[in-house]
Structure formats: C-alpha cells, structure tokens
C-alpha positions as CSV (number, residue, x, y, z in Angstrom):
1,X,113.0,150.4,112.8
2,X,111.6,146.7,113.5
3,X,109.7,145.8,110.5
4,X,108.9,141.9,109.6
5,X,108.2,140.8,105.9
6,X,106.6,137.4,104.9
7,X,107.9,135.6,101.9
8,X,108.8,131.9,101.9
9,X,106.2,129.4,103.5
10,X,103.6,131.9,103.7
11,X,99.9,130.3,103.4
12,X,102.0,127.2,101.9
13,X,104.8,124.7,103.3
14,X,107.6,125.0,101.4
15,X,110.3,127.8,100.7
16,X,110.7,129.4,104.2
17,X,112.1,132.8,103.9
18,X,111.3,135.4,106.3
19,X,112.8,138.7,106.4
20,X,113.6,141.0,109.8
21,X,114.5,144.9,108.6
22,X,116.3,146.5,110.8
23,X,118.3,149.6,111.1
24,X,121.5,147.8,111.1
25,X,120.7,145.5,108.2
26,X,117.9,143.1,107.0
27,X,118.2,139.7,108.3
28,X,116.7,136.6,106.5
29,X,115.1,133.9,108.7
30,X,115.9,130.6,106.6
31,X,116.0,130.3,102.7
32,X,114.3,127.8,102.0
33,X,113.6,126.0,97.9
34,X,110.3,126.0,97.0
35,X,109.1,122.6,95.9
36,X,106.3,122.3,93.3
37,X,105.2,122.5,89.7
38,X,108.3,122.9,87.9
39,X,107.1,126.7,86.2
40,X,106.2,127.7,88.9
41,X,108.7,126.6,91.6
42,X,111.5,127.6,89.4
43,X,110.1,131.1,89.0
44,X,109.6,131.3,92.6
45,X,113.2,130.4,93.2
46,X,114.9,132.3,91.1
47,X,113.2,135.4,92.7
48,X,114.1,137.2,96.0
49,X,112.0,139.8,97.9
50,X,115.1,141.9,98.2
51,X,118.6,142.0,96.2
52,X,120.7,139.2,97.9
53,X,123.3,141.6,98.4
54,X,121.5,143.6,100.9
55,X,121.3,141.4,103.6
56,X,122.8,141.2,106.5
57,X,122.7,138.1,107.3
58,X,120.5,135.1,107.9
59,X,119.3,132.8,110.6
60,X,119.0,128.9,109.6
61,X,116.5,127.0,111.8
62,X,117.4,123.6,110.4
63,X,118.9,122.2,107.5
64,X,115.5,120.7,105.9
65,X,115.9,122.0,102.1
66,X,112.7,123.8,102.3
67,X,114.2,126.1,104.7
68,X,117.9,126.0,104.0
69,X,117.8,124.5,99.9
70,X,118.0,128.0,98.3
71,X,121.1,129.9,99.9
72,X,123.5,128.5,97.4
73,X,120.8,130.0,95.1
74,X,121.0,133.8,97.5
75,X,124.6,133.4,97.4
76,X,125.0,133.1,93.5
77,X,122.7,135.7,93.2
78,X,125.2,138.3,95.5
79,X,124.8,137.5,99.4
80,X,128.0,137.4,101.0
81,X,127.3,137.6,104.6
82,X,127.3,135.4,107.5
83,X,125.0,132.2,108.1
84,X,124.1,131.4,111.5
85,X,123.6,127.7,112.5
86,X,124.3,125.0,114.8
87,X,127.5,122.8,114.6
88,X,124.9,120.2,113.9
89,X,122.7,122.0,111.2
90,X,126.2,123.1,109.7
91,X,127.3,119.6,108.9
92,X,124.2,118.8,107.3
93,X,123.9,121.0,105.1
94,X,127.7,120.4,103.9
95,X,126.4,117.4,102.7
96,X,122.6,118.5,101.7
97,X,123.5,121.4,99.8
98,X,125.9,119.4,97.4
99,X,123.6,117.2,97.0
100,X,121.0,119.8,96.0
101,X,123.1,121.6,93.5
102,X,123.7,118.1,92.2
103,X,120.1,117.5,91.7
104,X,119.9,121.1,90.4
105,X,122.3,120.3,87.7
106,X,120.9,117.1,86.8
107,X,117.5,117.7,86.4
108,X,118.4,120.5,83.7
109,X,120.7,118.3,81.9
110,X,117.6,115.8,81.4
111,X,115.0,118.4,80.7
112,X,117.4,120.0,77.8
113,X,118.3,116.8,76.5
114,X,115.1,114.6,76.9
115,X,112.1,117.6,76.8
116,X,114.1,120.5,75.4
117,X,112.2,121.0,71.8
118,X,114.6,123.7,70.9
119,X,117.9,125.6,72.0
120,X,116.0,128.3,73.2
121,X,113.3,125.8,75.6
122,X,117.1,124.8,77.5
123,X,117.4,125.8,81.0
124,X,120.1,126.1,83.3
125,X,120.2,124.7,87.1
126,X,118.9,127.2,89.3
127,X,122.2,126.5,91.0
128,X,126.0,124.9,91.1
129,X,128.0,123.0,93.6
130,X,130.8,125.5,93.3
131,X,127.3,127.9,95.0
132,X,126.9,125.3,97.4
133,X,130.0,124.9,98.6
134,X,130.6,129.3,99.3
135,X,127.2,128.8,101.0
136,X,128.2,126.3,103.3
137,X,131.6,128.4,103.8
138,X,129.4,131.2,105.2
139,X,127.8,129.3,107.9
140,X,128.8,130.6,111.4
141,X,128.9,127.8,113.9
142,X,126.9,128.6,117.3
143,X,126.1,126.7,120.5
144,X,122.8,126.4,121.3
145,X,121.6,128.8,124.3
146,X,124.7,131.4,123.8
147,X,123.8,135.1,123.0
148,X,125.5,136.5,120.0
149,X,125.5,139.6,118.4
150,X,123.3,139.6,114.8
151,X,123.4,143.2,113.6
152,X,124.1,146.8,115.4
153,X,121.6,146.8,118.2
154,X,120.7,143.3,117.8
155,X,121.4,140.1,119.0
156,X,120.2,136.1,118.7
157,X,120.0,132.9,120.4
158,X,119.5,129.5,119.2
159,X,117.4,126.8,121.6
160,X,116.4,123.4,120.7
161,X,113.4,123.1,118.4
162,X,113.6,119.1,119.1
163,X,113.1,118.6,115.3
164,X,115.9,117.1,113.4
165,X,119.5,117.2,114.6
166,X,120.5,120.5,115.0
167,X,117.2,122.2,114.6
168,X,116.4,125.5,116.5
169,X,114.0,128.1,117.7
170,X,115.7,131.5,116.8
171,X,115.3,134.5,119.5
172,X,116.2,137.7,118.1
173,X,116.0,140.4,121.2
174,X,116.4,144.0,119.6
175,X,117.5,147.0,121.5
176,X,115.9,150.6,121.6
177,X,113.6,152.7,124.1
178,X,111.1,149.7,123.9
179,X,113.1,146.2,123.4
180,X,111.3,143.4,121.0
181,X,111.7,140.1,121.5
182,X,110.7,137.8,118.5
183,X,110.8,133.8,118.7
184,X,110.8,132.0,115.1
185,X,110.2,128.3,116.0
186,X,111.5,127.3,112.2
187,X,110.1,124.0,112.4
188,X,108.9,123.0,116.0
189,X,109.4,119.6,117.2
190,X,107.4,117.0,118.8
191,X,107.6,116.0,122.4
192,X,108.8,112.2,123.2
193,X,110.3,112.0,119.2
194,X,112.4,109.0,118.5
195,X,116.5,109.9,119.1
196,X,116.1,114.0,119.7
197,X,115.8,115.9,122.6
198,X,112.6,117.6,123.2
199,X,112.2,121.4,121.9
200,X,112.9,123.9,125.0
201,X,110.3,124.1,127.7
202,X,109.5,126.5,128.5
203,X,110.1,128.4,125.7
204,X,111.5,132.0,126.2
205,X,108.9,134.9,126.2
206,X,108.3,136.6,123.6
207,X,106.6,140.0,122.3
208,X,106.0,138.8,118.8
209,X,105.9,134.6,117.5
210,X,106.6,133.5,114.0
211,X,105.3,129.9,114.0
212,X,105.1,127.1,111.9
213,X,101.5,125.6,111.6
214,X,102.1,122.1,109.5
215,X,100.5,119.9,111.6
216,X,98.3,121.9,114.1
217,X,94.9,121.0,112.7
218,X,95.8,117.0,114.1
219,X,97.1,115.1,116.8
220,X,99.6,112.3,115.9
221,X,99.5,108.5,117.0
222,X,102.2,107.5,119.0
223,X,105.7,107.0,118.2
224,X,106.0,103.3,119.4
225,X,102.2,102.6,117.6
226,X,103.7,103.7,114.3
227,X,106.7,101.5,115.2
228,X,104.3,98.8,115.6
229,X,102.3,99.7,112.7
230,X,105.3,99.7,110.4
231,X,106.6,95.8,111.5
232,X,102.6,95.2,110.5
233,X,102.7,96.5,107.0
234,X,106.4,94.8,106.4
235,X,105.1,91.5,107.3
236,X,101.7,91.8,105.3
237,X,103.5,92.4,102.6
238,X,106.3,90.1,103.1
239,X,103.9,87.4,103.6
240,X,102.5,88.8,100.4
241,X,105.9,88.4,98.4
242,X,106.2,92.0,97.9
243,X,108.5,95.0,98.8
244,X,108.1,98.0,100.9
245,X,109.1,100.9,99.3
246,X,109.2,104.0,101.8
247,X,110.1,107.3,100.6
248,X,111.8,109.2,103.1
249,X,113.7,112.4,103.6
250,X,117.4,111.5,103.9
251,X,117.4,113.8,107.4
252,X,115.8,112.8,110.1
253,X,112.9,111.0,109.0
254,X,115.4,107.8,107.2
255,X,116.9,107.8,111.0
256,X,113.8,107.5,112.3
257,X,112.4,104.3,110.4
258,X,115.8,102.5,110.4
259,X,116.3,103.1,114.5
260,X,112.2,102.1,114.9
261,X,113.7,98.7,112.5
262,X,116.5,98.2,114.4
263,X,114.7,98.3,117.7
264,X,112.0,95.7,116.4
265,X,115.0,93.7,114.8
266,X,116.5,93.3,118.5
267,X,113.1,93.4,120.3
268,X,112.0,90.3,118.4
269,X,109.1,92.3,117.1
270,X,110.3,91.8,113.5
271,X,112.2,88.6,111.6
272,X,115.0,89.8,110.0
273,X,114.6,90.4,106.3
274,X,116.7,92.8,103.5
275,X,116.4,96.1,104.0
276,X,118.1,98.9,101.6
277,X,118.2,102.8,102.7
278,X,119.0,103.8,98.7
279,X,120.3,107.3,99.3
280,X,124.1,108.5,99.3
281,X,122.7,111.7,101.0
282,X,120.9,108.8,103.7
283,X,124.3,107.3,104.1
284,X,126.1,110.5,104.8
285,X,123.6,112.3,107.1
286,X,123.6,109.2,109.4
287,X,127.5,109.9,109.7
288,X,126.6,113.4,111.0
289,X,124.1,111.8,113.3
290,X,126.8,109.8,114.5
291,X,128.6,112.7,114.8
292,X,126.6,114.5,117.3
293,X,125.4,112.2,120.1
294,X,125.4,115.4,122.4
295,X,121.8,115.8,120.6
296,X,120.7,112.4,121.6
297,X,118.0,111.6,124.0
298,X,117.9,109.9,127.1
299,X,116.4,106.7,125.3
300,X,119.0,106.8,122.2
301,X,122.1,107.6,124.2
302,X,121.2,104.7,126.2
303,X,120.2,102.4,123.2
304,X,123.6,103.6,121.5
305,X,125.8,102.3,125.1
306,X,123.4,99.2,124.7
307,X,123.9,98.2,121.4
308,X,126.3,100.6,119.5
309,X,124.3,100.5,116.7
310,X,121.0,102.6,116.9
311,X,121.1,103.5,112.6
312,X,120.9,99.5,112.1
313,X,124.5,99.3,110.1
314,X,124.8,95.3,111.6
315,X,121.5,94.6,110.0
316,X,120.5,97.4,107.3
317,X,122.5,97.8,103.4
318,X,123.2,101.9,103.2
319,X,123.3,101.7,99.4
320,X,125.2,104.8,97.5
321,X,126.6,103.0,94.2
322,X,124.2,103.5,91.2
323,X,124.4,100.0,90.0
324,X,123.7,98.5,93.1
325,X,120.6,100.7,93.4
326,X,119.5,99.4,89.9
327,X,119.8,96.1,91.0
328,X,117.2,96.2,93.7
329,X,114.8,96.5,90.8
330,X,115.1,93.3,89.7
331,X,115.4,91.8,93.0
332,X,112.3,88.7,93.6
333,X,112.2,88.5,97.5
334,X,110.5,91.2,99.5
335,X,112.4,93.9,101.2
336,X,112.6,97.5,102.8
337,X,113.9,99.8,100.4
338,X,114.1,103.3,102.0
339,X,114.7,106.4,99.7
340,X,114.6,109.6,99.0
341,X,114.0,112.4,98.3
342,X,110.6,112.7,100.8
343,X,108.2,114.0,98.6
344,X,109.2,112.1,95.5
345,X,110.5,114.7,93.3
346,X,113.1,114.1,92.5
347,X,116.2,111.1,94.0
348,X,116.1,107.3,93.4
349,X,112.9,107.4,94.8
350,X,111.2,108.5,91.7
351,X,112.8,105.5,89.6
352,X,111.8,102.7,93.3
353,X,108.2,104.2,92.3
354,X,108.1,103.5,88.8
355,X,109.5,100.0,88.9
356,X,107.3,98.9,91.9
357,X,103.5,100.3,92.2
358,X,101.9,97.9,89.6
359,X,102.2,95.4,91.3
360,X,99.6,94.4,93.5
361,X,102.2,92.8,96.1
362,X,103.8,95.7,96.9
363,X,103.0,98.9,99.4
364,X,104.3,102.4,99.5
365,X,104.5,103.5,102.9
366,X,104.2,107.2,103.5
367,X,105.8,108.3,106.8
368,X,105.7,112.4,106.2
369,X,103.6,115.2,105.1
370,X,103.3,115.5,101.1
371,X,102.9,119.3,100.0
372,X,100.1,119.8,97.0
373,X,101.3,119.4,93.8
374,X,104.0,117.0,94.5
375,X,103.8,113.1,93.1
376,X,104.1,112.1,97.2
377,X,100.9,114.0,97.5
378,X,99.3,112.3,94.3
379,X,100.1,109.2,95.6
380,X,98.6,109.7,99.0
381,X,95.4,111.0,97.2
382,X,95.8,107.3,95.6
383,X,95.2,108.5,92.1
384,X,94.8,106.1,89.6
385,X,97.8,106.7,87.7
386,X,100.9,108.4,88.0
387,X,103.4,110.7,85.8
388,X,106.8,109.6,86.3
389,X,109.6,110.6,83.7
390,X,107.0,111.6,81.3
391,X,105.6,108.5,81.0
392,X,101.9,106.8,83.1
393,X,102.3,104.2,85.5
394,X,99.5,102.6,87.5
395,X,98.8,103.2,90.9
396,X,98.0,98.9,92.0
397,X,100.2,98.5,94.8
398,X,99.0,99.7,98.0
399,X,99.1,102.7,100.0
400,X,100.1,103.2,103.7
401,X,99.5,106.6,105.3
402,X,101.8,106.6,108.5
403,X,101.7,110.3,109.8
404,X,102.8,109.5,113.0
405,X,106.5,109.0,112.4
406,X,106.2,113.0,111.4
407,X,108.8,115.2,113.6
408,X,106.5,118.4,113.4
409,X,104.9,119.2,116.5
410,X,101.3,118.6,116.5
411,X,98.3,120.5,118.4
412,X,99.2,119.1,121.9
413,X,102.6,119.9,120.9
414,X,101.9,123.2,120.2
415,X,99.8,124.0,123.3
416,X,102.3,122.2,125.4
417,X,105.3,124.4,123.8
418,X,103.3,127.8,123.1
419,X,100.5,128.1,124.9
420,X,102.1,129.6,127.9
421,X,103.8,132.5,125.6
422,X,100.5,133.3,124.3
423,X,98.9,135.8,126.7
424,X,102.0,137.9,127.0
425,X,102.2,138.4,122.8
426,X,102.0,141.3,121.2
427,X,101.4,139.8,118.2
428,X,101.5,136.4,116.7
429,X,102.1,134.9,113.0
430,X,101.1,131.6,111.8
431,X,103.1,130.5,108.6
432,X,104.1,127.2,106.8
433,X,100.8,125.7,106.9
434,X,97.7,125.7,104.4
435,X,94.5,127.0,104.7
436,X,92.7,124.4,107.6
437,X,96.2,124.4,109.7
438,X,96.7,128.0,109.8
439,X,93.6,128.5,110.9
440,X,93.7,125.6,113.5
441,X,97.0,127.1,114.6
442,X,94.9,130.9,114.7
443,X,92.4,129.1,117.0
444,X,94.8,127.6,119.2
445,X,96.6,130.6,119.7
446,X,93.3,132.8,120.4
447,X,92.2,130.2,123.1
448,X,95.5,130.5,124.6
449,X,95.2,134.1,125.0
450,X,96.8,135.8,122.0
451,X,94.1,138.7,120.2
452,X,96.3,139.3,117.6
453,X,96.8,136.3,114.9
454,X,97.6,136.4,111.6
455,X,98.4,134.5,108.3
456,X,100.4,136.3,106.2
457,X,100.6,136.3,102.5
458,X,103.4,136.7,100.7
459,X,104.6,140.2,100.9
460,X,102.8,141.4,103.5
461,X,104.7,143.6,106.3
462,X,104.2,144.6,109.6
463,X,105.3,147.0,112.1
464,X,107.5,146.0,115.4
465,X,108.1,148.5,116.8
C-alpha cells in the first residue's frame, strides 16, 4: 500500500502537513502551525488527521514554523518517533521551537488575563517548552544526498531545496513489484538567492511530485534590484526623518536584508546609519548561520574570507533585551529596525507597528509573502486602520512592497527546477498556494508535459500504487 493524504497547506500556505501511508507505517511530511484567525487557527492546530501516536515518523523540509511549528504540538499529543532533518534544519528548530512554545504560552497568558471575560473563556497554549524541547530531542540528524532507511520497504534522501539554511527536497523511493518514487520539494528555492546554494539541478526523477506553488503565478525582480531598492527607501525616509520598520522572519529572510545592508554599507551604496534586528530568535538563528558555512554560496563564502562579517555584527545592533527594545520607541533619529515575527502576528514586531505607522515619516517595508488574514497582509492591502492589541491604529506611514527579497522559487524557478521531471510523472500535486498560484503552478506543469495535476483539498487521498 502507497496511499498519499493532503492536510496541511492544502489550497492555503500555511500548516504544511502531508501524510504518506504505507504498509510499514504512516509517515508525516512536515507539521507545520497554521497561522490565521485566532478560532480558527487554534482549532486547526489542535487537530490531527490521524492519532499522533500512529505515525511512523516524519520528514521535515525546513525549519520555517509553518512547516515545522506544530510537532511539539504532535508530540504532546502522543508521537514518539523519529524526525528526520538536516544538521542545519536541526539547529534551527532548537532555537525556533522554544521560541514558539514561548509565544504559545504567552499569548494565552494575555488573552486570559486581558480578554478572558470569565474562568471558563481561559485557554491554554496549544503547547509548552518542556513539548518543544522532546520534539527537538527526536530529530535525526542526516547528510544531505545519503539514502536512509524510513520505514520497512522504504527509504529517503534529503537534496538541497536552496531555500533557507538547511532546507530540502525529500525523495521517498518505495519498494514493491512496481517501485514509486515521490519528490516533496517542501518549500523550493530560488536560483542565484543571496548566501544559499541553489536547489539541486537536476532534480531526481520522479513518478509522483508534491510541490509547493507560493509564488508560481509571478516572476520576482532581481536580488541585487531589491538590494538597490531597499538603500532607496532607507534614504527617502531618512532624508524624511523617519524610521524603517521591516518585519522579517527571524530565518532566512533577517539574513537576507542585514547581508544586502552590509554589502551596500561596504560598497558605499548606503551612509552608515543605526540599524536594530529586534529579535532574540534573529540573534540566535544568525549563530546557526554561522554555524554552517558548508551551506554557503560561492559569493558568501567569498564575502565571509573577505570581510568576516557577511550578518553585519561590525555595523548592525542584534537587540534581545526587552528594555532595550522598548527604547527604540522613543528613539528621534531614523533607523532600520528589523523584527519579527514575518507576518506580524505575533513578536516585537506587533508593538514596532503600533508605535510607528502614524506617522507620516515613517515606512514599513514588506520583504515576504503575507498569508490572508494576517495583520502583514492587512497592511499590504494598506487598509486604513489597523487592530493591534485590541486597540485601532492608523495606517499614515507608508508602505513598501519588496517581493523580490522572497526565497520561494518563482515561475522561471519552477520551470528551471521541474520542468524537466514533468513528462516522466505519473502524477503531480500542487499544494501551499491559493487559488491563482495553484492554478498557475497546474498550468506550468501541463505545458511541461504532466496530464495529471491536482490541487488537493484537505483530506483528500490518492492512490500510489
């Protein structure tokens, strides 16, 4: 038996969770938190397609929380077996999970004691540390590019998905009479992106895809534009006497900015000026990026021997003290303050927001992809006001859309990396996308040669075999 069920990520971007059932165990392919209205995204996370204690194991892509955020949540709730990762992906989440389960645990101490009504309306965090910490204790290290065995009859090997550190494309190869081969791409990365190697070329063939879809209705501007784009919008506004305020994910896309920064810093391209990455999760996930230089590309390995210093530590503040984050509020000359979390639900970024977009002087920079029904998203729809802590705040300051800096592959991407596979598929399956990407994603896949394309919804199955 080969069977493939759709959960996680289906028609949406968030809460990748994929399931493989096979005769020697089910096998989860990420497990990822769903981010969204609070009802609903709570509801969603609390809620497994199978009892955690059945599977097998899983296979983590990347440490990104909406595909790794929720297996503290599959371990409370009884999974106990291994997690396979990169060394890379591994030491993320060591730090990503924590801080997770920390935001876990304070966002239901606020709601019980701030919008609680009664005992009864209290809630409890979806999940703990102490669940953090055994999930993390699960997680198998493996090389990229080495076989390893998965489940009876089954195997998997990791290759480089080029889209944060550690990312990967998962193979699973399946034995039997007739042999399936399935490639997951988890989150596909772009070609030429800033400090990671490209994802694999070519990829390895494949009878059935699982494929991520977030930006395949677009092509993206160049890297070095958007590097040129951002010293633009930080001298506007400094001439302007106002602050930058860039919400950012604290992995991958807050190494990103601060290596384009220090880059135009030493290039001459920008005048040196005060910039803050507000984020104890930023200022530990560049330590791990540190840690693994083996990931590097050709350009950042040599920027590193050049300089040393490719994360900017000579000329950027890495701020993880609370009072010292307060005190950029009330701090006159402009700036760069870089926070998290990416889609402003939740992190110091929320509390940057509040205290910065009425005024006129100011710009919010947007440097990633804002799922619906999240305040990044509001913000790129430029409503006029905002909800923030239960109170409305203004929308004056202005708005920067910088979708260039994203590390998801885009539609040249995707031809480049997939379009060779498609011909020879049995099937293909277009997930973490909404409605006009999956079906750009459908199109490029036809015109490449692959008949058989689908969108799943949640809970839909299909035959491998």
């Amino acid at each position: 038996m080969a069977e493939l069920e759709f959960y996680g990520a289906s028609q949406t971007v968030t809460g990748s969770m994929h399931l493989l059932h096979l005769d020697g165990g089910t096998i989860a392919m990420d497990c990822g938190l769903y981010q969204g209205r609070r009802s609903n995204a709570r509801k969603r996370n609390e809620t497994f397609p199978v009892r955690p204690g059945s599977i097998h194991a899983v296979l983590l892509s990347h440490a990104h929380i909406d595909h790794s955020g929720n297996l503290p949540g599959l371990v409370k709730r009884g999974f106990s077996g291994p997690i396979h990762a990169t060394s890379a992906t591994a030491d993320l989440c060591g730090i990503m999970l924590a801080d997770s389960a920390h935001i876990q645990e304070e966002d239901a101490r606020f709601w019980n004691e701030r919008r609680a009504r009664k005992a009864s309306e209290h809630i409890k965090p979806l999940y703990g540390r102490k669940d953090a910490k055994r999930a993390c204790s699960l997680i198998h290290h493996v090389p990229y590019d080495e076989r390893f065995e998965l489940a009876d009859g089954a195997s998997a090997t990791l290759v480089e998905a080029g889209h944060i550190l550690g990312s990967a494309c998962v193979l699973v190869e399946i034995d039997g009479p007739k042999p399936v081969r399935l490639l997951y791409t988890g989150d596909l990365g772009r070609l030429a992106l800033p400090i990671l190697r490209d994802p694999i070329s070519p990829m390895p063939p494949a009878d059935y895809l699982i494929t991520e879809s977030t930006y395949a209705n677009r092509r993206h501007r160049n890297p070095t534009d958007m590097k040129n784009q951002l010293v633009r919008i930080i001298q506007q506004t400094r001439d302007a006497g106002g602050k930058v305020i860039i919400p950012a994910f604290s992995v991958g896309r807050t190494q990103t900015v601060v290596y384009y920064l220090a880059q135009a810093i030493y290039e001459g391209l920008l005048e040196p000026l005060p910039i803050f990455v507000d984020s104890p999760l930023s200022v530990n996930a560049t330590e791990v990026f540190k840690k693994h230089p083996e990931c590097y590309d050709e350009e950042a390995a040599d920027f590193w021997h050049l300089r040393g210093d490719i994360f900017g530590q000579s000329r950027i503040t890495y701020i993880t003290d609370v009072k010292r984050s307060k005190a950029l509020n009330t701090m006159a000359e402009p700036c760069v303050i870089i926070a998290s979390s990416g889609m402003c639900e939740a992190g110091r970024i929320k509390h940057h927001l509040k205290n910065n977009i009425e005024n006129e002087a100011n710009t919010v920079v947007v440097v990633g992809f804002m799922a619906q029904h999240t305040l990044g998203r509001r913000i790129v729809e430029r409503r006029e006001e905002l909800k923030i802590y239960g109170r409305m705040y203004k929308l004056l300051c202005r708005v920067e859309i910088l979708n260039g800096f994203s590390a998801h592959a885009d539609r040249d991407d995707f031809a480049h990396c997939l379009g060779p596979l498609a011909k020879n598929l049995k099937a293909a399956f277009v997930v973490h996308g909404e409605g006009s990407q999956l079906q750009a994603m459908k199109r490029l896949l036809e015109a490449a040669g692959c008949s058989n394309v689908t969108a799943p919804i949640p809970g839909q199955r299909f035959d491998l075999t």
